[in-house]
N, C-alpha and C positions, 0 to 999 in steps of 0.2 A: 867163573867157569862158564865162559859165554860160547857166543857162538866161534870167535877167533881161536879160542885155545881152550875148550873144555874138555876136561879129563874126564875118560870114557870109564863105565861102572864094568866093561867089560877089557878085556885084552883087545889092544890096539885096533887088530884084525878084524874086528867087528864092526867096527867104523868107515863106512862108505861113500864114493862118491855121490851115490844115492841120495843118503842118510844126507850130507851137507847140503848138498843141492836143494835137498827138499827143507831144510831149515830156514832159506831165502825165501821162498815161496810164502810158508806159511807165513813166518814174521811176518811179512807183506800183506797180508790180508789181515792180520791181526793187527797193527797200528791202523791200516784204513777201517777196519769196521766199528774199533775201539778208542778211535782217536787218539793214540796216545805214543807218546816220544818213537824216533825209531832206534837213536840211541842213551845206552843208560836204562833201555828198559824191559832189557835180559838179564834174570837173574844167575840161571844154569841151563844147561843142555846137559842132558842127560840118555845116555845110549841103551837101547833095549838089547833081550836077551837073542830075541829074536831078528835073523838079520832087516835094515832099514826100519828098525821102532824105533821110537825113545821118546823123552818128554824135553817139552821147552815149558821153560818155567819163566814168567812175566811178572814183574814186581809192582809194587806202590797201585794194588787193585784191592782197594777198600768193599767192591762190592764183584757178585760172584757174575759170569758172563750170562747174559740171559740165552733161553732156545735160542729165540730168530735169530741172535747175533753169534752163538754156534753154526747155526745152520747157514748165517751168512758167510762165515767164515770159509764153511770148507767149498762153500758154492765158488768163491770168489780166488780160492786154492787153486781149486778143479781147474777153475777156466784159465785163469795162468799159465796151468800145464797146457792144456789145449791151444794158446796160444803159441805156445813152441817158441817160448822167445830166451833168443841168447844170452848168456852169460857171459860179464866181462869181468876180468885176471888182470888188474895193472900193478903194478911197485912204483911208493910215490915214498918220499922222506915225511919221517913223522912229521917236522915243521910246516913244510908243504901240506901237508892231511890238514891240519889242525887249523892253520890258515884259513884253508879253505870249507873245510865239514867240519868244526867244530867237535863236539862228540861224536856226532853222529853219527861213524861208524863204530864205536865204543863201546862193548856191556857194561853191566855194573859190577865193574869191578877195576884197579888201580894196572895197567901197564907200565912194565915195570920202567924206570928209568933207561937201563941201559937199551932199550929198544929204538931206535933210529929210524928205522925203514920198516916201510910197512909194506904188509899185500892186500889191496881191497879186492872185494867183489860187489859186484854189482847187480842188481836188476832194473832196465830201466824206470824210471817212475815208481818205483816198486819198494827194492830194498838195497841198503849199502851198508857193509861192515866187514871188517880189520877181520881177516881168518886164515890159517895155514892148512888148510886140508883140501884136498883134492874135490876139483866141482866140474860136474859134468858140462856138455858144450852147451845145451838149450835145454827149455823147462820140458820141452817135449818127450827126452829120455825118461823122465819120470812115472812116465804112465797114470798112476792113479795115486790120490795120496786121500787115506781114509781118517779121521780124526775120533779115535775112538775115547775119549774121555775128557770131558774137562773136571778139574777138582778144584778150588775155591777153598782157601786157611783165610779165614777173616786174622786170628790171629800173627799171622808175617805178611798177611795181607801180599800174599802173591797165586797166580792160577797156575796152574799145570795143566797144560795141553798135552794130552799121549794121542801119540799119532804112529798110523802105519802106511809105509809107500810101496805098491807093489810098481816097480819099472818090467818093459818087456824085456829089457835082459838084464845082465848081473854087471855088466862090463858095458858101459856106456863110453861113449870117447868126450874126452874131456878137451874142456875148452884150453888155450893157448893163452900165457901169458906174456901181458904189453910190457918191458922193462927201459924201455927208453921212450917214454912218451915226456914230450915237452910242454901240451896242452889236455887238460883233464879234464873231466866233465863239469859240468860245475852241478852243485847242490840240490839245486831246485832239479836236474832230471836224472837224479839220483833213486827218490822215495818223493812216497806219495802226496799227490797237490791236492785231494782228495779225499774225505773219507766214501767208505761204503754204507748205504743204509741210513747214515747220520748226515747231513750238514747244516751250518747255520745263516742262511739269506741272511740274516742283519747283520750289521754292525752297526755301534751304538756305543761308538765310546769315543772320547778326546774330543767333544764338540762337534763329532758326523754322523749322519743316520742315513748307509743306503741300503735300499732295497728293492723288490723289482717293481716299488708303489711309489717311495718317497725318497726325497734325495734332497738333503740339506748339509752346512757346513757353514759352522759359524765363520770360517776366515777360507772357505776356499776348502774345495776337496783336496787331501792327502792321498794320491795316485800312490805314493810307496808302501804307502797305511793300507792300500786294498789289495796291493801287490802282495803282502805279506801275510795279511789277514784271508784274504779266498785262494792263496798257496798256487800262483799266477805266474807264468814265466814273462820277464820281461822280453820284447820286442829290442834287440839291440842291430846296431849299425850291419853287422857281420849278416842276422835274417837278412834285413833289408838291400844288402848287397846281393843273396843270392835271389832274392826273388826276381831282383833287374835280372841277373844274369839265367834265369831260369824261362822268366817273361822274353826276355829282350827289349825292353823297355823301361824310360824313368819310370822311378818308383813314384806313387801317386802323393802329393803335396801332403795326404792325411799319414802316411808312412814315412816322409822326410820329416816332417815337425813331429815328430812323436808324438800326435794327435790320437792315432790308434796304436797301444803302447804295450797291450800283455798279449799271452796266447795261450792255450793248450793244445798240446801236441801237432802243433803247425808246423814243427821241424820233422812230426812222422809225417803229416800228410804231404811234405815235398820228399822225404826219400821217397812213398810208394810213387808221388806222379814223376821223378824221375825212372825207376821199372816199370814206366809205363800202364799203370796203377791208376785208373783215371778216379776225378772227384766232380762232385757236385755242388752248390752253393745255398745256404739254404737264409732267408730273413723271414723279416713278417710285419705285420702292423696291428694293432689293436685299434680299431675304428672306433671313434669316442668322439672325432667332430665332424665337420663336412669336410674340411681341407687340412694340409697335413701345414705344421709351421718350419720355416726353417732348420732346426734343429732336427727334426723327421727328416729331412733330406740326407743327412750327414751316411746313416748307414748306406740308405738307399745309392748315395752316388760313390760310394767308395765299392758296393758291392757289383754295381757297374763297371766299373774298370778291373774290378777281379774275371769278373764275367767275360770281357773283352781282353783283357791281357792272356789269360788261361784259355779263354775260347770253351767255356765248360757250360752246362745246365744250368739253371737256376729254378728253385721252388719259391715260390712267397706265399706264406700263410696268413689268413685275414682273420683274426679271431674275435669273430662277432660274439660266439659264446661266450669266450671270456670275458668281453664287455659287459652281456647280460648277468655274469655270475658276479661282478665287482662294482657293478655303477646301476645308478637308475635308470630305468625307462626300459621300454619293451623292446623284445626281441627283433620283431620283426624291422625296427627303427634301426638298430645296429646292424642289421643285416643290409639295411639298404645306404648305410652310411661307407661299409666294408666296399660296395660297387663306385660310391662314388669314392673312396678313397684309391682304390682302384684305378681310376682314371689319371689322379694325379700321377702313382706308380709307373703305369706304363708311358706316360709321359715324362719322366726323367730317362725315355729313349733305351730301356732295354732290349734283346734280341728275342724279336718275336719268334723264331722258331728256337728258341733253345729255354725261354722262359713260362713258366706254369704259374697261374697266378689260382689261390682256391680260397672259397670259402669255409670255414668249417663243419658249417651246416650243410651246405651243396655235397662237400666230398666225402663226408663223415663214415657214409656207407660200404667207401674203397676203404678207408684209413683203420677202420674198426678193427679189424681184426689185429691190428701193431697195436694201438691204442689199449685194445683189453690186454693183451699179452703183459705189455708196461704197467697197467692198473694193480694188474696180479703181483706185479713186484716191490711197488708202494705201499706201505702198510700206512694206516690214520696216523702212528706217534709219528713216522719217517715226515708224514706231510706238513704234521704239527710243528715238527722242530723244523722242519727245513724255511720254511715260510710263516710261522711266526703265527698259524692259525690259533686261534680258539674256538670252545665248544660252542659261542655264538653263531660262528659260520655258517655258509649254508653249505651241506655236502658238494655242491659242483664248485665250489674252489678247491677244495683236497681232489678233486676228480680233475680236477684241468691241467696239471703237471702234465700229465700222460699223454696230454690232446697235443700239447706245446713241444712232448721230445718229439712225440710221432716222426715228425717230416724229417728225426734228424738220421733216417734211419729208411735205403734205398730200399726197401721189402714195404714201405708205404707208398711206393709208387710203382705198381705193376707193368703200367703203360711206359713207363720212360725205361724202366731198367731192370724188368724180368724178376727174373727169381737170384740175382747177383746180392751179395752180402759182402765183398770182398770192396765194394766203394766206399770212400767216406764224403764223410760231408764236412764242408768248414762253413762256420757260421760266423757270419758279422756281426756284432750288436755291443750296445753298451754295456757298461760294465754290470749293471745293477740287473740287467739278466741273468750274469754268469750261475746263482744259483738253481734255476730251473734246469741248466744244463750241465751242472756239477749234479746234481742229478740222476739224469739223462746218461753221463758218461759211469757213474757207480753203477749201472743197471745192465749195461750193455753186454758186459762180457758173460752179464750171467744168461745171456740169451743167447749165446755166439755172435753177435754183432760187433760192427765196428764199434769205437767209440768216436763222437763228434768231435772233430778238430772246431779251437772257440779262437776269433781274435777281438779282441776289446778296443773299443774307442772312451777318450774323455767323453765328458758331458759337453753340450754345449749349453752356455751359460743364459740364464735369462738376462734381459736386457736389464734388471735390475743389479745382476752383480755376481759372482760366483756361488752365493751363497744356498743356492738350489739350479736345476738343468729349467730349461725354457720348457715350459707346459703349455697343452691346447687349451684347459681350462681357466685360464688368465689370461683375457687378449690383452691388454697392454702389457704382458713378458714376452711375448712372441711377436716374431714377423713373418707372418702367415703368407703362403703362395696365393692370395687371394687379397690380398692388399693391392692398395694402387700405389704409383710411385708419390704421391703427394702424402699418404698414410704411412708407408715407411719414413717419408720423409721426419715428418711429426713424432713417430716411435721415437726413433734413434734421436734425434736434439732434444726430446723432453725425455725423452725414460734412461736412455744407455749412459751406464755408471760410469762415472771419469774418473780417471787415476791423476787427472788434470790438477795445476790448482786452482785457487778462486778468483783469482786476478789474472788479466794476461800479461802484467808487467810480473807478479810472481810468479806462472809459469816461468818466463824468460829467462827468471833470476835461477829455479831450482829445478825445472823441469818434472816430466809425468813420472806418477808411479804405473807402470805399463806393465806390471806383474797383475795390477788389482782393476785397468781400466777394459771394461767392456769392448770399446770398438777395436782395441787393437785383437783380442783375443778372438772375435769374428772376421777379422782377416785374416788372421794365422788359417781360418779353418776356410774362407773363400777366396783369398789370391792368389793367385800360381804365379805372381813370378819374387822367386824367392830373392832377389836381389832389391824391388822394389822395397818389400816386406821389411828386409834389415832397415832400410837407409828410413823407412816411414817409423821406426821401434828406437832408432839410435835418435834421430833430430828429434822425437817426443820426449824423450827422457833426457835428452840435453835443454830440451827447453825452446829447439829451432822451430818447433811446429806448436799450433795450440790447438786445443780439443777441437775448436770447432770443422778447422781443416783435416784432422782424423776422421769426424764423423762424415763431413762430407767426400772424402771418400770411399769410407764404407756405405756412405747411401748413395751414393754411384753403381758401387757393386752390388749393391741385396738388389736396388731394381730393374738392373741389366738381369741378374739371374732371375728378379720373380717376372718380369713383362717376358722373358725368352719360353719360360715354363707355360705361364698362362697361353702362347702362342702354341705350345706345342699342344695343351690340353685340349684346345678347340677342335684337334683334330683326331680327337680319341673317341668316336663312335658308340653307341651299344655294338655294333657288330665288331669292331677292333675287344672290346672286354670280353666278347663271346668269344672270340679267335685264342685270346692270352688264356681263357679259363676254361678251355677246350682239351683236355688231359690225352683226348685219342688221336691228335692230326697225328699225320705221320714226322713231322720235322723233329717231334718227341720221340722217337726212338731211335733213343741212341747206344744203348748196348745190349 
């Protein structure tokens, strides 16, 4: 007796488009705040006396809901409504459903065989499930929906949410249904990639451990394993077609090789910038050495060319603090390591009047007020389970979450963009970010905020082998913008892992394994022209090329890139750093 076909305690009549509507909503807030299945884990609905009551009841909950997670609940309800976002009515053949969403639109309970076709609904990102009852057009018809009880039978081990919805009228207009669609949504922007209030930064199973400190793999990171595991949209050919076509421009070598490969909600942030909906870009750095290594560049110059393709703003955060809350050595050393890393930044040639570059400590003053707001929404267990803290810590790690969504979020920048909420922000970063900003996006709507559009890149590998990302604290894993060409030279022939074999007459004979050898995978991520690229990946693995002539073309490329960078750094000033981390020019007011 689920949400598709529950028999009402009352005559028919009683039952609302209300009453259904708001049955999506809640569900939706209750798998994200409780982490738990979206299908399979309705036991009943149940219709109150009173018009738009009743109770959903949620099975296999061995333990009773706690306050906050009540209270998170109906916070995360509320803003749904307040989102006003539309409801979608299609008819798909059961085969087809089942194919494609498994249970997942399913209670628990058996449909019957002769059932063929079905009718889903939807909430983006939200909630999806098999129902015949009338549902209004947008969450916004609903007005308010109050959650007055939760009950908890350890015994059937199920909860009863009673809930009541007042809408401003009684007669909402109901949304329209699709009956001839050919392509459906697919799964992942169905229900939710996120929980509320809970999530888990690590993973730590099958031989990987990433997180936003460590990044190892015995045989090579599994990108599907984190796709599946942080509930990550993949990046497919169709995005990446319409951003050329949105840009007007090739799409950038890191979006043709699938190099930057998941996203969140990067298909909302191009419907608003097609309504003319504009956005902003948001990265950062955590300052830890003098100079940033090759692998540091990877965000930096793909977020360049967003910046340049889109013609948008860009914020860069330099979190010195965070340095001093995670690493050794004093403050004020990271503060000044943030100015010189700084330098390298604006010389990967960003736009000086569209780009803000800040310190944490410099700006903390402006940003405080978004930052405490955020604080207030983090509880210690949220920070514990999110990031793997314990009661060893020092309190400014469970406090630095807050400092890191800050920027993701246009009311932190007063200078650039008023008192607007209506912007979002897409952020570039690695993967092993994504939990600070799964996060960031659980927290937003209870603020009225946007939430952060996220797109991920792989790692880039240390020169020793896939088996961790290149770090500044190991110089021979890295190839630092501070090396001469005679010291990259030396890296790469003594350090970069060959997929080669040990003879060049065995090459000849079997050729590379180019899946597991270093230099080809640092070409993937520095040559643009994708045609050399094949013909240098096909003659390795046939055996026409041997390692040493891969590496020496990769060490043709890292030096042309790091002697071009160095050239460009000479001419980055104190006075050019003061221009970029200048928040009031006027070039920064852009709406």
């Amino acid at each position: 007796q689920g949400l598709q076909s529950a028999t009402p305690a009352m005559p028919p009549a009683t039952r609302t488009a209300i009453f259904d509507s708001a049955l999506h909503v809640l569900k939706g807030a209750v798998v994200s705040v409780l982490r738990i299945p979206t299908g399979k884990s309705t036991e009943r609905v149940t219709v109150g006396k009173e018009a738009n009551t009743g109770v959903l009841t949620i099975g296999n909950m061995a333990a009773p809901v706690s306050d906050e997670q009540q209270k998170t609940i109906g916070e995360l309800a509320n803003a749904k409504i307040a989102e006003n976002v539309p409801y979608r009515v299609f008819k798909i053949s059961r085969s087809k459903a089942e194919e494609l969403y498994g249970e997942t639109m399913y209670d628990n309970f058996k449909v019957p065989d002769s059932v063929t076709e079905l009718r889903l609904v939807t909430l983006p990102k939200w909630s999806l499930n098999a129902g015949i009852f009338p549902i209004a057009k947008s969450t916004g018809l609903l007005g308010k929906i109050e959650l007055t009880k939760f009950k908890h039978n350890a015994n059937k081990k199920i909860v009863e949410i009673s809930f009541a919805v007042t809408p401003p009228s009684a007669d909402p207009a109901l949304v329209e249904e699709e009956n001839d669609l050919t392509e459906f949504p697919p799964l992942d922007s169905c229900i939710p990639g996120e929980a509320a209030g809970e999530c888990e930064a690590v993973t730590q199973s099958e031989g990987q451990t990433v997180t936003p400190w460590d990044v190892e793999a015995e045989g090579g990171i599994d990108y599907e394993k984190l796709i599946r595991d942080f509930g990550c949209s993949r990046v497919d050919e169709k995005l990446v077609q319409r951003i050329e076509r949105l840009t007007g421009k090739k799409a950038h070598r890191f979006l043709r090789r699938g190099l930057f490969f998941s996203h969140r909600d990067l298909t909302n942030l191009l419907d608003n910038y097609e309504k003319g909906v504009p956005f902003y870009l948001y990265t950062g750095r955590g300052p830890s050495s003098e100079s940033l290594h090759m692998g540091h560049l990877i965000p930096f110059t793909f977020t360049k060319w967003l910046q340049d393709a889109f013609d948008v703003p860009l914020v860069i955060q330099l979190t010195d603090d965070e340095k001093f809350f995670f690493k050794e050595g004093s403050l004020e050393e990271f503060h000044r390591l943030g100015y010189e890393n700084a330098k390298d930044i604006i010389a990967c040639g960003f736009n000086p009047d569209k780009t803000f570059i800040f310190s944490n400590l410099d700006y903390m003053g402006t940003m405080y007020p978004v930052v405490v707001k955020l604080q207030r929404m983090i509880t210690y267990n949220q920070a514990k389970g999110c990031f793997g803290f314990d009661d060893s810590r020092n309190i400014g790690q469970s406090a630095f979450p807050a400092i890191q969504a800050a920027p993701s979020f246009p009311v932190a920048f007063p200078s650039l963009f008023g008192n607007r909420t209506d912007i979002m922000c897409l952020i570039p970063q690695a993967i092993d970010q994504d939990p600070y900003f799964r996060l960031t996006r659980d927290i937003a709507p209870r603020l009225g905020w946007q939430k952060p559009a996220l797109i991920h890149s792989k790692f880039f590998p240390a020169l020793q082998g896939y088996q961790t990302k290149m770090g500044a604290s190991v110089a021979n894993s890295a190839v630092f913008v501070t090396d001469t060409p005679k010291l990259i030279k030396e890296k790469i022939n003594k350090h970069a892992f060959s997929g080669g074999k040990d003879t060049a007459e065995e090459q000849r004979q079997c050729g590379a394994d180019i899946t597991v050898d270093v230099s080809v995978a640092y070409l993937e991520y520095l040559l643009e022209d994708d045609e050399e690229l094949a013909t240098i990946k096909s003659k390795y693995a046939k055996g026409e090329m041997l390692t040493g002539e891969v590496k020496q073309r990769l060490i043709g490329i890292c030096s042309d890139i790091v002697t071009e960078h160095q050239k460009q750094r000479k001419e980055v000033t104190d006075e050019v750093v003061a221009h970029f981390m200048n928040p009031h020019r006027p070039t920064l007011k852009f709406f």
